[in-house]
Structures are given as C-alpha cells and as structure tokens.
C-alpha positions in Angstrom: 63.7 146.3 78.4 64.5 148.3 81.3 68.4 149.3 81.9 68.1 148.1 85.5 65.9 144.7 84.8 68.5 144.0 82.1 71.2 144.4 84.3 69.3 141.8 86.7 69.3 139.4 84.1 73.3 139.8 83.1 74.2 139.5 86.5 72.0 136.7 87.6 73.0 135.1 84.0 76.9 135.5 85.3 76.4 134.1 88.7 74.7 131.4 87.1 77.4 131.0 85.2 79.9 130.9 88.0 78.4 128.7 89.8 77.8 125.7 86.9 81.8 125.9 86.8 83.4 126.0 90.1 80.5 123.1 91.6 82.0 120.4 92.9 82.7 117.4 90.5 82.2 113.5 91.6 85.0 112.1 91.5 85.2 109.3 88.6 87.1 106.1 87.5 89.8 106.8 85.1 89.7 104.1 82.0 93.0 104.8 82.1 94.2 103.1 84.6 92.0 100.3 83.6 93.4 99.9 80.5 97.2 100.2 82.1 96.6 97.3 84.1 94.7 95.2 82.3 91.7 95.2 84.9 88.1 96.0 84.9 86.9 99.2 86.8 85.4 96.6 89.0 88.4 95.0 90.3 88.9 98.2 92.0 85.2 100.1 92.3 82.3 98.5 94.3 80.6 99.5 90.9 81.4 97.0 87.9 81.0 100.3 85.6 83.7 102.3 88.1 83.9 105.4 89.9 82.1 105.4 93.8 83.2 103.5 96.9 86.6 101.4 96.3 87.3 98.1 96.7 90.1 96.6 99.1 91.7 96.3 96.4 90.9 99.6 94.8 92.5 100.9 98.0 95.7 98.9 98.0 96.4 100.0 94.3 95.2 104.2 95.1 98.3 103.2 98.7 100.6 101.9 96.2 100.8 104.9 94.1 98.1 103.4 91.6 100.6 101.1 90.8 99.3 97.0 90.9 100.0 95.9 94.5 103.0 93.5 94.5 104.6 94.7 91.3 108.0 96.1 91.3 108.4 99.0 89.0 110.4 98.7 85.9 
C-alpha cells in the first residue's frame, strides 16, 4: 500500500472513530428510578417500555427532583 493512501485510511479510520463517540446519545429511562419507586417506566414515559416523551406525571417527578410528587423526604 501506498504511504499516502495508507495515511488516508488511518485518518479517515480516526475521524470515524471520533465521530461514533462524541454523537449525540437519546436520552433513556433509568430502571433505576423505576425500581426506587416502585413504578413502571410507564407511569412516567408515554412509552410503557420507558425513555421518549414524559408523562404529566413523568414531569412532576423530573420538577420534584426525581423524588415521588407528594412525598416528604426522610
């Protein structure tokens, strides 16, 4: 191979590269919190399985710190 078609390749390999890692990432659902609170993913994602648009609930628990609206903290 060619010294400049193999530098071609390395640097279209590392922008590549680049690119894969700092693309934007969906948001998604943490189980986490569904298995803090006892809930579905649903209760608070349009989407029974989670992540996407929120719920009016899913909003009132991301405005109360992602803490179950109503509850006082222990």
């Amino acid at each position: 191979m060619n010294v400049k078609v193999l530098g071609a390749v390395v640097a279209a390999l590392a922008v590549g590269g680049v690119l894969t890692i700092a693309a934007p990432k969906p948001a998604a659902a943490l189980p986490a919190y569904a298995a803090a609170t006892g809930k579905a993913c649903g209760a608070c994602h349009a989407n029974p399985a989670g992540g996407g648009p929120r719920t009016a609930f899913g909003e009132a628990f991301a405005a109360n710190g992602h803490k179950l609206p109503g509850k006082k903290p222990k």
